[in-house]
C-alpha positions in Angstrom: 6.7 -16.1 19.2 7.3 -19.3 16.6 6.3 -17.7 14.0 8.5 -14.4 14.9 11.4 -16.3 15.2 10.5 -18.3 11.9 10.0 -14.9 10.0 13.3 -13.8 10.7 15.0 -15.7 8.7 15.4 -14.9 5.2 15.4 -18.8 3.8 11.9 -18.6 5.4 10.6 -15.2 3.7 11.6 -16.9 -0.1 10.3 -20.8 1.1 7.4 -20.8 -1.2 5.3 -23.4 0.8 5.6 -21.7 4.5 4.2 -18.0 2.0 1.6 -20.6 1.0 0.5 -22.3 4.1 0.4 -18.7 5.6 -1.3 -17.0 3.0 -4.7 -19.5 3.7 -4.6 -19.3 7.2 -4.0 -14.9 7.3 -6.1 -12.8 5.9 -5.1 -8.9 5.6 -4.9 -5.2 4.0 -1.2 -4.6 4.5 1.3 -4.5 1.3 4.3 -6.8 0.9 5.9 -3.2 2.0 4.2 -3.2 5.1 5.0 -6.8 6.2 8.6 -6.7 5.5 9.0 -3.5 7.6 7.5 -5.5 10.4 9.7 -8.5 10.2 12.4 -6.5 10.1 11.0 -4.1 13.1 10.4 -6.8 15.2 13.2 -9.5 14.0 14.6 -9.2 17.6 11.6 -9.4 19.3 12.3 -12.8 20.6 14.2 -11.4 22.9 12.4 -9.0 25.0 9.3 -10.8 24.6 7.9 -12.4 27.9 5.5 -14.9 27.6 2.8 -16.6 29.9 0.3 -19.0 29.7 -3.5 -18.9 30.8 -5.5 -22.2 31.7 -9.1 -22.0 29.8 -11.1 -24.7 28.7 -12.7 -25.0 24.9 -16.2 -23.7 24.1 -18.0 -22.9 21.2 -19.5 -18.9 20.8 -21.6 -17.9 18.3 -20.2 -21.0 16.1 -16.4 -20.1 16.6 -14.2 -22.3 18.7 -13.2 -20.0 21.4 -10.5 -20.7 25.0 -12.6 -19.4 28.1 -10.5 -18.5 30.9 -12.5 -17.8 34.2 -12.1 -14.1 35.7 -9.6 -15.2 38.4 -7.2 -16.2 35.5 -7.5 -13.8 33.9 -6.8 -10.8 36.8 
C-alpha cells in the first residue's frame, strides 16, 4: 500500500532516485506503457484496500529468506 500511495504522485514517477532504487529491487516484462496504465488504474486504490497482518516467524527455504505462518493463521 506504501508504495501505491507513493506511485501516485507524479513528483514521484519523474524522482530519478526512487525509478532507481526501484528498478534494482523489481524485475519485470511489462513496458513503461504497461506500468503507467497501472498507476493510474489503481491510483485510488488506497482507498478500498483493506489490509491485515499475519504473525509468522523467519526461516530460510531452499536458500531464500521466507515468513512461515502456521495453518491456524493462516485459515
Amino acid at each position: 500500500m506504501a508504495l501505491v500511495k507513493k506511485i501516485g504522485s507524479i513528483s514521484t514517477l519523474l524522482n530519478q532516485s526512487f525509478l532507481d532504487s526501484l528498478s534494482s529491487q523489481v524485475q519485470t516484462d511489462l513496458s513503461f506503457d504497461n506500468l503507467t496504465e497501472l498507476a493510474k488504474n489503481y491510483r485510488s486504490a488506497d482507498k478500498v484496500v483493506k489490509e491485515t497482518h499475519l504473525q509468522g516467524h523467519g526461516k530460510e527455504l531452499n536458500g531464500q529468506d521466507m515468513e512461515v505462518m502456521h495453518k491456524k493463521e493462516l485459515q
